[in-house]
C-alpha positions as CSV (number, residue, x, y, z in Angstrom):
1,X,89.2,118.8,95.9
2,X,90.2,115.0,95.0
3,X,92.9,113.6,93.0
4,X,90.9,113.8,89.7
5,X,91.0,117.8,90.2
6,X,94.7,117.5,90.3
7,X,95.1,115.2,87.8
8,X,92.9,117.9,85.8
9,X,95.9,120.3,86.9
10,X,98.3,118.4,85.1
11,X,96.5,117.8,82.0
12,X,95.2,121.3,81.4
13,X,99.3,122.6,82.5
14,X,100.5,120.7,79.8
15,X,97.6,121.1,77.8
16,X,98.4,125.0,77.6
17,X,102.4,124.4,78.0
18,X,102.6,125.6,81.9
19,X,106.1,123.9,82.9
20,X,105.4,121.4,85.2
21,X,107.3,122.9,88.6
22,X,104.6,125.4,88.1
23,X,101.8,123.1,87.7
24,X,103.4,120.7,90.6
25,X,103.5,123.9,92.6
26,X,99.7,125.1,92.0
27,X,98.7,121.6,92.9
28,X,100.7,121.6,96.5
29,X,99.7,125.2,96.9
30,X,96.1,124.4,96.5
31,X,96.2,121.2,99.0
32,X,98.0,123.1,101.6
33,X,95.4,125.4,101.6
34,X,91.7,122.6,102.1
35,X,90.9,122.4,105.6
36,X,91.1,119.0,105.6
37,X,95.0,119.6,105.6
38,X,94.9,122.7,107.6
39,X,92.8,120.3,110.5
40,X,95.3,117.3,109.8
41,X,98.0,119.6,110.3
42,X,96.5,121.2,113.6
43,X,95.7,117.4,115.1
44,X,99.3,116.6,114.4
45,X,100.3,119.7,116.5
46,X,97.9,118.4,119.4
47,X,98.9,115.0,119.5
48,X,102.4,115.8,120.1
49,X,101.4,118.3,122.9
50,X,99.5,115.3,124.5
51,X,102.3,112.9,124.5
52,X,104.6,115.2,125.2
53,X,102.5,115.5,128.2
54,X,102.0,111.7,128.9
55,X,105.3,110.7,128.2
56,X,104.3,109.0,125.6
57,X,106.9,107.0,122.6
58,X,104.6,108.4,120.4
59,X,103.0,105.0,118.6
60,X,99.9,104.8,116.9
61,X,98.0,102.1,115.7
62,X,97.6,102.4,111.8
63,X,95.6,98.7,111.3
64,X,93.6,97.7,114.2
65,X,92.5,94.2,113.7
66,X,92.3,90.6,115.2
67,X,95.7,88.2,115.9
68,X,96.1,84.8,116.8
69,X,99.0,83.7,119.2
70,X,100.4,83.8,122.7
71,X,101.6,87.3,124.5
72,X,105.0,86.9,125.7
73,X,105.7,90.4,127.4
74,X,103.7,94.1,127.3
75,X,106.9,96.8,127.2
């Protein structure tokens, strides 16, 4: 599923007077189920069981890219 199939849920809700809690609940009910969430779900699980492990503070890099500059101190 993509976000034009849920947008499609709202439409068609409306479309056939389906309050919208119910349509908003479909919609969550139907992501929670894809295995894309039920995998992103499970890596979240084993990411915290390896850091927990590690010792880890838990950061993760969300933009890798390229800087410019001088490195005062590594924490």
């Amino acid at each position: 599923m993509d976000a034009d199939s849920f947008q499609l849920f709202q439409v068609l809700g409306k479309a056939l007077g389906i309050p919208e809690n119910s349509v908003r609940t479909y919609t969550e009910a139907e992501i929670r189920t894809s295995v894309i969430f039920q995998v992103s779900k499970l890596c979240t699980l084993l990411l915290k069981a390896v850091r927990s492990a590690l010792g880890s503070q838990g950061w993760d890099v969300l933009v890798p890219g390229n800087t410019l500059g001088t490195l005062i101190q590594v924490l």
